[in-house]
C-alpha positions as CSV (number, residue, x, y, z in Angstrom):
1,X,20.8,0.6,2.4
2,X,18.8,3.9,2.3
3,X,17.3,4.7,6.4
4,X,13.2,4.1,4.9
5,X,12.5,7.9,5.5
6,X,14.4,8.8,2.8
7,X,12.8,6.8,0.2
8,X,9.6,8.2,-1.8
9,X,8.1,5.0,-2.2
10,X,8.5,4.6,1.3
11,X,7.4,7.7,2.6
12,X,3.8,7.5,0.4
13,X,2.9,3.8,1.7
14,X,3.4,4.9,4.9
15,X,1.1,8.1,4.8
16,X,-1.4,6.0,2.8
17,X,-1.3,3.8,6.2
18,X,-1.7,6.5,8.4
19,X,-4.4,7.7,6.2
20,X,-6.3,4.2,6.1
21,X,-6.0,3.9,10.1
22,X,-8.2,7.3,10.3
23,X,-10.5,6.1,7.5
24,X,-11.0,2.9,9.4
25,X,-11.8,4.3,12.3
26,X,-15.0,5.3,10.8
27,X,-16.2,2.3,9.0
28,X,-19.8,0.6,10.8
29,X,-18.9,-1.7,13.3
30,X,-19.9,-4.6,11.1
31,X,-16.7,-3.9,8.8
32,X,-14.2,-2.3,10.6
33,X,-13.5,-5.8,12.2
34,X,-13.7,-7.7,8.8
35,X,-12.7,-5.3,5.7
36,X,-11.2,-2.4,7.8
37,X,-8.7,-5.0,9.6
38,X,-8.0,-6.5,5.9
39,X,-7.2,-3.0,4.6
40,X,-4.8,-2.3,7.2
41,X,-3.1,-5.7,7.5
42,X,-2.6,-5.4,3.9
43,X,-0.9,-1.3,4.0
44,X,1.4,-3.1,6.8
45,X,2.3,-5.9,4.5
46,X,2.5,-3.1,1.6
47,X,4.8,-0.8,3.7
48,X,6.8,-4.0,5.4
49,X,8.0,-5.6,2.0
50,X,8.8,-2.4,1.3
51,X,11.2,-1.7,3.8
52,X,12.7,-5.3,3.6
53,X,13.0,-5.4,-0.1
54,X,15.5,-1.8,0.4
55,X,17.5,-3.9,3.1
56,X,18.3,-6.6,0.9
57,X,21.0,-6.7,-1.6
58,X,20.1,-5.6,-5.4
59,X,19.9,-9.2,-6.7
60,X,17.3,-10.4,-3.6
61,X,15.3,-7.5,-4.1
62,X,12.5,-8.4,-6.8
63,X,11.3,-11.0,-4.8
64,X,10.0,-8.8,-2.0
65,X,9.1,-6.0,-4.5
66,X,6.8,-8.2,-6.3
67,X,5.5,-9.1,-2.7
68,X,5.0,-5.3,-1.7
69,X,3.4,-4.8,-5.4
70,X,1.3,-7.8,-4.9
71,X,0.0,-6.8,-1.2
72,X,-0.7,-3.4,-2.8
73,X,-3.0,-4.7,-5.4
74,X,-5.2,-6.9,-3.0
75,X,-5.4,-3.6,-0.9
76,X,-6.8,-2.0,-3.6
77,X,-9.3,-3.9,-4.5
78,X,-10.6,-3.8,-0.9
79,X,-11.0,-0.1,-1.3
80,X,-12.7,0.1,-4.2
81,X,-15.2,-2.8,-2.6
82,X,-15.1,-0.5,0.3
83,X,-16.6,2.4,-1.9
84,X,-18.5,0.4,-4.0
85,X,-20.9,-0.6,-0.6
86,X,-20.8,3.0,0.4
87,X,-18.5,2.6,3.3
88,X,-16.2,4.6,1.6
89,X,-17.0,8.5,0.0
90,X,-16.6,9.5,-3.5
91,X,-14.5,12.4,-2.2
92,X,-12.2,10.1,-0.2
93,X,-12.1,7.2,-2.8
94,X,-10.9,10.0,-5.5
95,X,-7.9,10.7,-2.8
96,X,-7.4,6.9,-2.4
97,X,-6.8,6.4,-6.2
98,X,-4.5,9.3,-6.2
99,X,-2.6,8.0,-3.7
100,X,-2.6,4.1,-5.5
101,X,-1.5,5.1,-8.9
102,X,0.8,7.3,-7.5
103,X,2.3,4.1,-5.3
104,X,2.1,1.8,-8.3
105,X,3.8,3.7,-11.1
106,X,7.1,3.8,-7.7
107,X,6.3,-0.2,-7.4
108,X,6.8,-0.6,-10.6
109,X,9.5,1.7,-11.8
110,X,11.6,-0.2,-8.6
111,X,10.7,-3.5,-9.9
112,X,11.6,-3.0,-13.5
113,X,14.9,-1.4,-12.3
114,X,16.2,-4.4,-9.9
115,X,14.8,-6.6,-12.7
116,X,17.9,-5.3,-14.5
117,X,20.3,-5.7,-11.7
């Protein structure tokens, strides 16, 4: 098992996080309860899979990708309904899908290679 600071995929869930936490911290009141708490459960979920799917033998290991992969894409679309009622900038949102296709294309490159293990 790699120590989790020394993996990429890692490393950019867990900036994305810290990212998120600061964004949500500036949502109205009336969604930083409701959607802002869903957005940041889910990057916890995200980076947590993560973590446990590199602590598990090769063999174990798509299961809990697939988990991290599937967290990911539920995040995601809370973002984009984030933007899409303004709660989110068109500055920030162009960061956020940086940040998401760069953390899917790593999702799935690690899923395709345990699928082979």
């Amino acid at each position: 098992m790699s120590k989790p600071d020394d993996l990429p995929l890692y490393l950019a869930v867990y900036k994305l996080t810290k990212y998120l936490y600061l964004l949500v911290k500036n949502f109205p009141k009336s969604y930083k309860y409701t959607l802002g708490q869903a957005i940041l459960d889910l990057a916890w979920e995200t980076l947590d899979s993560t973590i446990l799917a590199n602590s598990l033998p090769n063999k174990q290991k798509p299961e809990f990708i697939r988990h991290a992969s599937t967290s990911f894409d539920k995040l995601k679309i809370r973002l984009r309904l984030a933007h899409e009622i303004q709660i989110i900038s068109d500055r920030k949102q162009a960061y956020l899908m940086e940040k998401n296709e760069e953390i899917g294309k790593m999702l799935a490159g690690w899923l395709k290679w345990a699928e082979k293990t």
